[in-house]
MARBA-3410 file (N, C-alpha, C, O; in Angstrom, 1 decimal):
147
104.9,138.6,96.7,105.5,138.2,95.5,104.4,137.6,94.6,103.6,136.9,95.1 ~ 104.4,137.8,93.4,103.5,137.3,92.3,103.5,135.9,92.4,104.0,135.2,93.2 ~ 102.9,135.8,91.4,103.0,134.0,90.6,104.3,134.0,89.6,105.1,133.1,89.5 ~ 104.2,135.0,88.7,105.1,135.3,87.8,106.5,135.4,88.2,107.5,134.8,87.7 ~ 106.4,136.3,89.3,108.0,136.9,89.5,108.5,135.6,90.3,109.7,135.6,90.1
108.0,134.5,91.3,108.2,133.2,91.7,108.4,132.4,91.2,109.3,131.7,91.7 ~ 107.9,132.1,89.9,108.1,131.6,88.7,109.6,132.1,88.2,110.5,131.2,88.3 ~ 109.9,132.9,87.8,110.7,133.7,87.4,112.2,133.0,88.1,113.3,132.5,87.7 ~ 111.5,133.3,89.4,113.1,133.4,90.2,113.2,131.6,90.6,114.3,131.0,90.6 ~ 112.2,131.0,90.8,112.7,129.3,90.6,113.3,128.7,89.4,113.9,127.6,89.4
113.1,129.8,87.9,113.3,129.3,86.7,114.6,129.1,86.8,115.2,128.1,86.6 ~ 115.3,130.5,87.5,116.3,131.1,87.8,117.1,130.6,87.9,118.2,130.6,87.3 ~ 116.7,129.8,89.4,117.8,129.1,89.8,117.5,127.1,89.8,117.9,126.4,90.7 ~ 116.9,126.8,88.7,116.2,125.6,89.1,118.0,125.0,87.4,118.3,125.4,86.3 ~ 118.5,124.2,88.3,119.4,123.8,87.0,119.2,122.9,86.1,118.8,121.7,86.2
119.7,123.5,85.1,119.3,123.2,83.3,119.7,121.8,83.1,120.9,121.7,83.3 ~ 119.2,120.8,82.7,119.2,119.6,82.8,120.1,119.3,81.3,120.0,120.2,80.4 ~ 120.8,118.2,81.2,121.7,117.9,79.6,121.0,116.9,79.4,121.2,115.9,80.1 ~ 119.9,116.9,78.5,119.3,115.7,78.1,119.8,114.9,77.3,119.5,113.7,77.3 ~ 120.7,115.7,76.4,121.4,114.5,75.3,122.3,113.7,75.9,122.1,112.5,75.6
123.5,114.0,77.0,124.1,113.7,78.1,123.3,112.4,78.7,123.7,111.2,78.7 ~ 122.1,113.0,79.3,121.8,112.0,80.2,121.3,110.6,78.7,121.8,109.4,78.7 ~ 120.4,110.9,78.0,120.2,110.0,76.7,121.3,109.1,76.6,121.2,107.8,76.6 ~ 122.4,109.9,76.5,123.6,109.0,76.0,124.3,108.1,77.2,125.1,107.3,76.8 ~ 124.1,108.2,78.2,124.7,107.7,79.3,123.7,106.8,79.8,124.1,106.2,80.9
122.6,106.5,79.5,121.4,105.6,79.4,121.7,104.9,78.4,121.9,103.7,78.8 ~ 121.8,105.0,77.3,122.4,104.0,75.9,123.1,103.1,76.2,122.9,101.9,76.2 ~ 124.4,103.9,76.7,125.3,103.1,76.9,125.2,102.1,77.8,125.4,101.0,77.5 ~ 124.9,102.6,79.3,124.9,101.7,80.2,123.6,100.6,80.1,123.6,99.6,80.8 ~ 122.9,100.9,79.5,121.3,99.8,79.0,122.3,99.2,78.4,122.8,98.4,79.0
122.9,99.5,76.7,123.6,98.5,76.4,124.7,97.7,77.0,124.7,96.4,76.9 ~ 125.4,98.2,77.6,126.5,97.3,78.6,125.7,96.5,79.1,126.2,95.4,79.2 ~ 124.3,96.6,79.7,123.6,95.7,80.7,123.5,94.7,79.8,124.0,93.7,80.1 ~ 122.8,94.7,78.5,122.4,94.1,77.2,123.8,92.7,77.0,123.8,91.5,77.0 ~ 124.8,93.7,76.8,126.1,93.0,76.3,126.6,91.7,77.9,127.1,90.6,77.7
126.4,92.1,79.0,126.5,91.6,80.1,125.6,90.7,80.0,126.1,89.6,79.8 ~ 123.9,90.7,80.2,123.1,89.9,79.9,123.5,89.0,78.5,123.4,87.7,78.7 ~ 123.8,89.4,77.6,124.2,88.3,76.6,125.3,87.3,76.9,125.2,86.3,76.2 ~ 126.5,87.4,77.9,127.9,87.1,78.1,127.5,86.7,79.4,128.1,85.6,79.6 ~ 126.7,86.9,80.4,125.7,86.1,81.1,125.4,84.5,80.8,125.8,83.5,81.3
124.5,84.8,79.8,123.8,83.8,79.1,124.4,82.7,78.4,124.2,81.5,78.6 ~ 125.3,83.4,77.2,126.2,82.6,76.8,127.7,81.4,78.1,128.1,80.3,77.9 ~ 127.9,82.2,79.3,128.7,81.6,80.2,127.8,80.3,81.1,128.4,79.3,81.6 ~ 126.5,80.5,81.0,125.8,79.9,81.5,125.5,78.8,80.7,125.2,77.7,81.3 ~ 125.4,78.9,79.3,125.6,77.7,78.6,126.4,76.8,78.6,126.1,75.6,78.4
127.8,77.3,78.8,129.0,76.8,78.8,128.9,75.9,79.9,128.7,74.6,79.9 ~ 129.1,76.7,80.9,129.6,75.8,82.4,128.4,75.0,82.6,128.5,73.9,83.0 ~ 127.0,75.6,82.2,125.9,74.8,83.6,125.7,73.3,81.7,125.9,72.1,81.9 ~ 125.5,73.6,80.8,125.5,73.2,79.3,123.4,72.8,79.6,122.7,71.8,79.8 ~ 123.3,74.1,79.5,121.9,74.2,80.0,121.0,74.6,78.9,121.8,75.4,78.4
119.8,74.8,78.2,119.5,75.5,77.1,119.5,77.0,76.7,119.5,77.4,77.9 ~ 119.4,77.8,76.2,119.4,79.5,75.8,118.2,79.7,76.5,118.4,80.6,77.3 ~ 116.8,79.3,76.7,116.2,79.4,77.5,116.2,79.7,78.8,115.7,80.8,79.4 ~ 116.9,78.5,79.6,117.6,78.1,80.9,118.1,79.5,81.4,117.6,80.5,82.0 ~ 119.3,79.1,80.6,120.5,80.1,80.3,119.9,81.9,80.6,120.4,82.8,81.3
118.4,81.8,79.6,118.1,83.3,80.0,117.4,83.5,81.2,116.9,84.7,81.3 ~ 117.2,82.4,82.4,116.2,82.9,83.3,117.5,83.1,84.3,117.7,84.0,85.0 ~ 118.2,82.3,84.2,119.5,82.3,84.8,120.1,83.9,85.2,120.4,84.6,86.2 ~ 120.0,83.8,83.9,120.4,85.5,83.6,119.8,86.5,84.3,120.4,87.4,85.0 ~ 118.4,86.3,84.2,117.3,87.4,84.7,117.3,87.4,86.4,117.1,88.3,87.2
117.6,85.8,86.7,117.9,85.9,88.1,118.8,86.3,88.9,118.6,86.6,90.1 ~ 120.1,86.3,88.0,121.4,87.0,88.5,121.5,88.3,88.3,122.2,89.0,89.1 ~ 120.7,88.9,87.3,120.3,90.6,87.6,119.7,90.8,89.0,120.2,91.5,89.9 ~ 118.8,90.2,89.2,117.1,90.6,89.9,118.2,90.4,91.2,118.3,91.5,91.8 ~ 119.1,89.2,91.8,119.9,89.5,92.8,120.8,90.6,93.0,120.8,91.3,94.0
121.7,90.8,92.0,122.6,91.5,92.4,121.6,93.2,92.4,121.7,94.2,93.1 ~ 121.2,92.9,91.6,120.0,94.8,91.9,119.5,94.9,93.4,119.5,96.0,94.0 ~ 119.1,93.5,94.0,118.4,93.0,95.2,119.6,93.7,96.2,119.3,94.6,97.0 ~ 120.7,93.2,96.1,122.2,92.8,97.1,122.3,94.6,97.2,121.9,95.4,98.1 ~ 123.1,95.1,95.7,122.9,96.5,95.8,122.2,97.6,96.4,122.5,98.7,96.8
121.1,96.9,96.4,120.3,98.1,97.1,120.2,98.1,98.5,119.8,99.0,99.3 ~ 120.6,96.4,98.9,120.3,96.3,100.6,121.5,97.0,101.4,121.5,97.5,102.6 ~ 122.7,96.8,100.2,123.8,97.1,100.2,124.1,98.9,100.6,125.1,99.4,101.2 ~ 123.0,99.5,99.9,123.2,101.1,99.8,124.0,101.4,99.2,124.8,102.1,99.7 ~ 124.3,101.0,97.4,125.1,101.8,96.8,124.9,101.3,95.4,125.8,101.1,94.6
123.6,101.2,95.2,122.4,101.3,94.1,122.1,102.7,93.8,122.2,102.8,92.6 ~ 121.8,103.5,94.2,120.8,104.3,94.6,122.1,105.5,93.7,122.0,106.2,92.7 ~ 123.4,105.2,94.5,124.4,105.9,94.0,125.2,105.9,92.0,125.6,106.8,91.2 ~ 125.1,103.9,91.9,125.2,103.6,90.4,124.2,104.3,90.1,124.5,105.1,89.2 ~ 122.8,104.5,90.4,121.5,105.5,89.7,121.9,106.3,89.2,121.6,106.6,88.1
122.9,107.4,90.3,123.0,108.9,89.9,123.4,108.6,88.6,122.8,109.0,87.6 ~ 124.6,107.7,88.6,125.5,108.5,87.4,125.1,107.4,86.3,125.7,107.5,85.3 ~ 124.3,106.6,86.3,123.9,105.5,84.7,122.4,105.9,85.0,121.6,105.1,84.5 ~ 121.9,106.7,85.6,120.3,107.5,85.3,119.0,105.8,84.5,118.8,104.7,85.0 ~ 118.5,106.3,83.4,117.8,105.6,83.3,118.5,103.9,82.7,118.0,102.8,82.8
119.2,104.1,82.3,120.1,102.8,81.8,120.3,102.0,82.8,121.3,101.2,82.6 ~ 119.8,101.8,83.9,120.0,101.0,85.1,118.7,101.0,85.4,118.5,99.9,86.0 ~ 117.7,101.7,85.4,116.3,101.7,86.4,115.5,101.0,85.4,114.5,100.4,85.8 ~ 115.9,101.0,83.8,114.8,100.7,83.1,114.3,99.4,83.2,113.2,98.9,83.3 ~ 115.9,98.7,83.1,116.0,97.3,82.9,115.3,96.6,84.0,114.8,97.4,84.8
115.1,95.1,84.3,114.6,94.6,85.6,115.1,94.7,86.4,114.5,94.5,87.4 ~ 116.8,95.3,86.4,117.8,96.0,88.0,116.5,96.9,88.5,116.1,96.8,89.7 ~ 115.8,97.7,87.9,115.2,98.9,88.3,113.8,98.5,89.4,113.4,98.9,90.4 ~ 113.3,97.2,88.3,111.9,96.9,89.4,112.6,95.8,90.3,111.6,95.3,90.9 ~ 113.5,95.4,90.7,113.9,94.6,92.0,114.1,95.7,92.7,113.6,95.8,93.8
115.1,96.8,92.2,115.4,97.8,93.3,113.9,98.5,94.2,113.6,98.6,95.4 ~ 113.2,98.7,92.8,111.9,99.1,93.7,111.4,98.3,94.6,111.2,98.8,95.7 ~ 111.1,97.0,94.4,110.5,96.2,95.5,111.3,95.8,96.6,110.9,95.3,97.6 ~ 112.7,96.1,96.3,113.8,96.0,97.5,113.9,96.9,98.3,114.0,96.8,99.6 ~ 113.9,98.1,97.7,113.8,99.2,98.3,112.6,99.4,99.3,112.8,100.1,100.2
111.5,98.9,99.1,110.3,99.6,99.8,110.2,98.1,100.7,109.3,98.1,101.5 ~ 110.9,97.0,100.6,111.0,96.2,101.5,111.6,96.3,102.9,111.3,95.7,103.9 ~ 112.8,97.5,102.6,113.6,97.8,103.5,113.2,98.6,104.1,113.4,98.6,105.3 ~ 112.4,99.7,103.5,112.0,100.7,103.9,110.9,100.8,105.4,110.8,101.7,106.2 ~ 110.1,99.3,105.0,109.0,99.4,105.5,109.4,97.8,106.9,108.7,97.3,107.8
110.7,97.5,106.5,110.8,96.6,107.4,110.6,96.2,109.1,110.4,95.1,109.6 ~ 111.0,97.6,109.8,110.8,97.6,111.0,109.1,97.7,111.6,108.7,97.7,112.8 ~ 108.4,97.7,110.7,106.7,97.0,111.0,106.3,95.6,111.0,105.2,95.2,111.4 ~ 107.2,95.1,110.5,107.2,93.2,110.5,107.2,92.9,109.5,107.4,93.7,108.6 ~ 106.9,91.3,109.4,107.0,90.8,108.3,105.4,91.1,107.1,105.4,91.3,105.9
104.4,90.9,107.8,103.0,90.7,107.4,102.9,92.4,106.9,102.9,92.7,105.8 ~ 102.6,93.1,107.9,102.5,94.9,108.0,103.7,95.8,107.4,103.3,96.9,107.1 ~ 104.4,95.7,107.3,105.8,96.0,107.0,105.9,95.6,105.4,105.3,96.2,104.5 ~ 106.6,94.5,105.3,107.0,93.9,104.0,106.3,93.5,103.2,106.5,93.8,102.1 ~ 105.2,92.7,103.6,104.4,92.2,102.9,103.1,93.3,101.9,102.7,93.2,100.8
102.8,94.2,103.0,102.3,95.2,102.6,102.6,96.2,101.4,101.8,96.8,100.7 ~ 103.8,96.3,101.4,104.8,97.2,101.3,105.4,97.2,99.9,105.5,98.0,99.0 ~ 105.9,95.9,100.2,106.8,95.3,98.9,106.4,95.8,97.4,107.4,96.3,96.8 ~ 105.6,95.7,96.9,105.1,95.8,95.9,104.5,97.4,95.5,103.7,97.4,94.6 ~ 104.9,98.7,96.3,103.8,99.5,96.4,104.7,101.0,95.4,104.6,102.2,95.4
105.5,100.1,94.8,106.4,100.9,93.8,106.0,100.2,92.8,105.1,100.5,92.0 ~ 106.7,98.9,92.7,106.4,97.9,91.6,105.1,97.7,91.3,105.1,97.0,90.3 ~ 104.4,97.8,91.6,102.5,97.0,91.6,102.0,97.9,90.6,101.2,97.4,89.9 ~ 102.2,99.4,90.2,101.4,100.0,89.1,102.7,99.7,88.2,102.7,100.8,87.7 ~ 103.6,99.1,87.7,104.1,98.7,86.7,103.7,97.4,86.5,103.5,97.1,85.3
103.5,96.5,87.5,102.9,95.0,87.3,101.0,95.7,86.8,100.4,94.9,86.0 ~ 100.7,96.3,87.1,99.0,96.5,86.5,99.3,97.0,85.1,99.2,96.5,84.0 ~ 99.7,97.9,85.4,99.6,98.8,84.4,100.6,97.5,82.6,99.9,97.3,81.6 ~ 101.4,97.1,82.6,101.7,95.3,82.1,100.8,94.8,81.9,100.5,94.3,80.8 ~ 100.1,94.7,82.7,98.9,92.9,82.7,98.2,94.2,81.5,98.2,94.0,80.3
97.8,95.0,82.0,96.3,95.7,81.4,96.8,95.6,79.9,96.4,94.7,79.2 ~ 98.0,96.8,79.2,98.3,96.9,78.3,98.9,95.5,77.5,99.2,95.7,76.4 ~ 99.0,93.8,78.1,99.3,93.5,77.4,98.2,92.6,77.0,98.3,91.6,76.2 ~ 96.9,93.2,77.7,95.7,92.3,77.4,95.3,92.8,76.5,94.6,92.2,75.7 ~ 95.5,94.6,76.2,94.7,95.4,75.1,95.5,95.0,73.9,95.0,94.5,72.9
96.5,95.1,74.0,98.0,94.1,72.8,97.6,92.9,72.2,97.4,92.8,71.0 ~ 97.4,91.8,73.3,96.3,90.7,72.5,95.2,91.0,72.4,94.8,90.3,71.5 ~ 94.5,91.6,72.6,93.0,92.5,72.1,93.2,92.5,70.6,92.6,91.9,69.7 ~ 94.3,93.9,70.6,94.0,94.1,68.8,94.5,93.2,68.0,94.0,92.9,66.9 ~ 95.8,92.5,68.8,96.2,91.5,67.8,95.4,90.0,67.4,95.7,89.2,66.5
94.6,89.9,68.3,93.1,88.9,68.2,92.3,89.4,67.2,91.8,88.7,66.3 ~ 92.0,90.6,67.4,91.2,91.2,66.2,92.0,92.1,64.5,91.5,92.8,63.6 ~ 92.8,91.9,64.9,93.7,92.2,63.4,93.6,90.6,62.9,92.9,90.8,61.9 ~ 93.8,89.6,63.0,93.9,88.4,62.8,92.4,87.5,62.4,92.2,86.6,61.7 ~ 91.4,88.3,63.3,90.2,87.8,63.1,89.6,88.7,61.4,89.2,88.1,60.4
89.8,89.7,61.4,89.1,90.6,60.7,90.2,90.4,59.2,89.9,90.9,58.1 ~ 91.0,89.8,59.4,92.3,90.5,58.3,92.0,89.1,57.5,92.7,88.8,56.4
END
């Protein structure tokens, strides 16, 4: 069989993806997370009467667990299918990765296993961060210097 006619027949049967579909089902559920993190924040004012600051680490913490809980849980993976990127983008997405590859790698120990491990999803999003937000203050140091 060719390259072409292989080509051909994976085109064939490889299925046609709804991108507007999945766009729109990412919107929405990013924003629900949005509107939730806000209603978060604000409840946390209320009851703990703590600052909007406070309030937002609060917040970030009560994602970062329950994404944590979900995934140890096994039924993360499943919210994924159907809210696609509108769930992985947010910080649910980098706890699940570092939770995920925690579990993954757990029956090697704590040191060899997890520790190793942990980070080996998440770590080129934590570099690849640090780098672009140093080139970010880069230009914005020198737009400011020169301007």
């Amino acid at each position: 069989m060719t390259n072409k006619k292989y080509e051909a027949l994976v085109n064939k049967h490889t299925p046609k993806e709804n991108k507007f579909k999945y766009a729109l089902t990412a919107f929405l559920v990013g924003g629900s997370l949005g509107l939730l993190g806000e209603t978060l924040i604000r409840v946390y004012i209320m009851i703990f009467n703590v600052s909007r600051n406070d309030a937002s680490t609060y917040m970030i913490i009560t994602f970062i667990f329950l994404a944590s809980l979900f995934t140890a849980l096994g039924f993360f993976d499943k919210l994924v299918a159907k809210a696609k990127a509108g769930l992985l983008i947010p910080i649910t997405g980098f706890a699940h990765s570092m939770t995920s590859a925690a579990l993954d790698y757990k029956n090697e120990g704590p040191i060899y296993g997890i520790g190793s491990n942990v980070f080996k999803l998440a770590g080129s999003v934590i570099f690849y961060g640090v780098v672009s937000a140093w080139f970010f203050a880069l230009i914005r140091y020198l737009w400011e210097v020169l301007a």
